[in-house]
N, C-alpha and C positions, 0 to 999 in steps of 0.2 A: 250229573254227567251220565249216569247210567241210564237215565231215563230217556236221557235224549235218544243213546244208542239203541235201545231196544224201540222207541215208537221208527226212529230210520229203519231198522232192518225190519219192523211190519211193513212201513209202508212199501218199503223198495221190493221185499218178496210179493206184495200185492199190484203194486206197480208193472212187475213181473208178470204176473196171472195178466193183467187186464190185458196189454200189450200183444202177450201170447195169443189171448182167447181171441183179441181182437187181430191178429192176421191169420190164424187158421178161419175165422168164419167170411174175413175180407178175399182169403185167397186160397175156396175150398179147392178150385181144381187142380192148385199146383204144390198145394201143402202139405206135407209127408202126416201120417196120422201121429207120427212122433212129437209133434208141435201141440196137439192137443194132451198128449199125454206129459208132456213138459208143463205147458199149464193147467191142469189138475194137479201135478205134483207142488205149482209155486201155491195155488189157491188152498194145499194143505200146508204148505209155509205159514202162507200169510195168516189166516187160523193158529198154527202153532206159535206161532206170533204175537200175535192177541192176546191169547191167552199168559204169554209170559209175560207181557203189559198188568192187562189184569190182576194176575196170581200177585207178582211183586211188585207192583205202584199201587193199587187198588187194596188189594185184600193183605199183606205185605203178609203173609203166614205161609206161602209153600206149598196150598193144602192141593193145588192143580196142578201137582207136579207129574201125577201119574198119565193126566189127561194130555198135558203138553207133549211128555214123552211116546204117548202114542198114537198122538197125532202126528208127531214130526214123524214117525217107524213106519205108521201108513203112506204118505205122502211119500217115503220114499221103497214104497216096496208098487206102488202105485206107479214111478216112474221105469222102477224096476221092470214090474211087468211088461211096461209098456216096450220099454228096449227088445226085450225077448218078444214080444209079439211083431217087433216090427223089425227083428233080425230073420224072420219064418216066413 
């Protein structure tokens, strides 16, 4: 059961990104730049994602546990930034 929930929420955080990246490039002139910085922040989901795929169905030892945590930390300091730059 676990395995199910974690490949849904890659795919759904990647599903995310596509969707995002695909109406910010469908609708540059009307698209706040917030919409691209939403999806980079899901495209570092769906990676941090992956990799918990990975770490525990694959390799089943924990040993990327550093690498997921600071993939998800970017991704959301990445969204982060992006709010304040488009609060300015």
């Amino acid at each position: 059961m676990a395995t199910a929930v974690y490949l849904l929420c890659a795919f759904a955080s990647a599903g995310c990104a596509v969707l995002l990246f695909w109406t910010s490039w469908r609708h540059r002139s009307r698209v706040r730049p917030l919409v691209l910085w939403t999806a980079l922040c899901f495209t570092g989901f769906a990676i941090s994602n992956g990799l918990v795929v990975i770490d525990l169905i694959v390799l089943r030892n924990g040993a990327l546990a550093t690498a997921r945590a600071a993939t998800a930390c970017l991704a959301s300091a990445v969204l982060l930034f992006g709010l304040i730059w488009d609060a300015s």
